[in-house]
N, C-alpha and C positions, 0 to 999 in steps of 0.2 A: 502171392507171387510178387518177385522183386520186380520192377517195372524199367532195369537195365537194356540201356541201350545194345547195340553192337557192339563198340568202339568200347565200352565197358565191360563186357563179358571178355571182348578178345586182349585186351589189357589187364583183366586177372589171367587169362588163362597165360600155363607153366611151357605146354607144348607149345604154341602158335609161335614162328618167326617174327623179328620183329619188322620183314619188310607186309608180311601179314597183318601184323596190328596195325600199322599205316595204312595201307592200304585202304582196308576195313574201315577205319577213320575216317579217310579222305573220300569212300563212297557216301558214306553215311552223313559228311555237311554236306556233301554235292545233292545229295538226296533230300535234305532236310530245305537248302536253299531251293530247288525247284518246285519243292511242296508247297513252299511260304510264299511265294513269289508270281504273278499270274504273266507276267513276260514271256518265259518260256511256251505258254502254251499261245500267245498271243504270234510270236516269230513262227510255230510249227503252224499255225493258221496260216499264214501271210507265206511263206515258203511251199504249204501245198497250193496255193492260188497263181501262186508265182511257174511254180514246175507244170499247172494244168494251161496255163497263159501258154508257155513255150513250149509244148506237147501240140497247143492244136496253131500255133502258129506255124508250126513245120509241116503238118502237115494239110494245112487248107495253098501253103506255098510248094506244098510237093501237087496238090491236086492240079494248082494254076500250072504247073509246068506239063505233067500230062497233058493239060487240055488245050496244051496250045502246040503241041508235037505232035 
């Protein structure tokens, strides 16, 4: 079995568009770049920490307003 990428297959193929074969291209470094690369998962670490900081910031500042009404 030939060990063709995406971006290879959809560039021989006759039928595919060529805003298809782009496309397909363009996932597949975007793809290959966050495989190779440990950043990405280091910002989606830092990002859920971030959204869980401002989730209970709101609401330990929604409980202070109840408890003072």
């Amino acid at each position: 079995m030939d060990n063709k990428t995406i971006c290879e297959l959809f560039e021989s193929s006759v039928e595919a568009s060529d805003f298809k074969k782009s496309f397909m291209c363009a996932q597949e470094s975007l793809r290959e770049g966050l495989l190779s690369s440990p950043w990405p998962v280091l910002v989606y670490a830092l990002s859920v920490i971030f959204v869980a900081f401002l989730i209970q910031r709101v609401a330990t500042s929604n409980s202070n307003k109840s408890e003072k009404n």
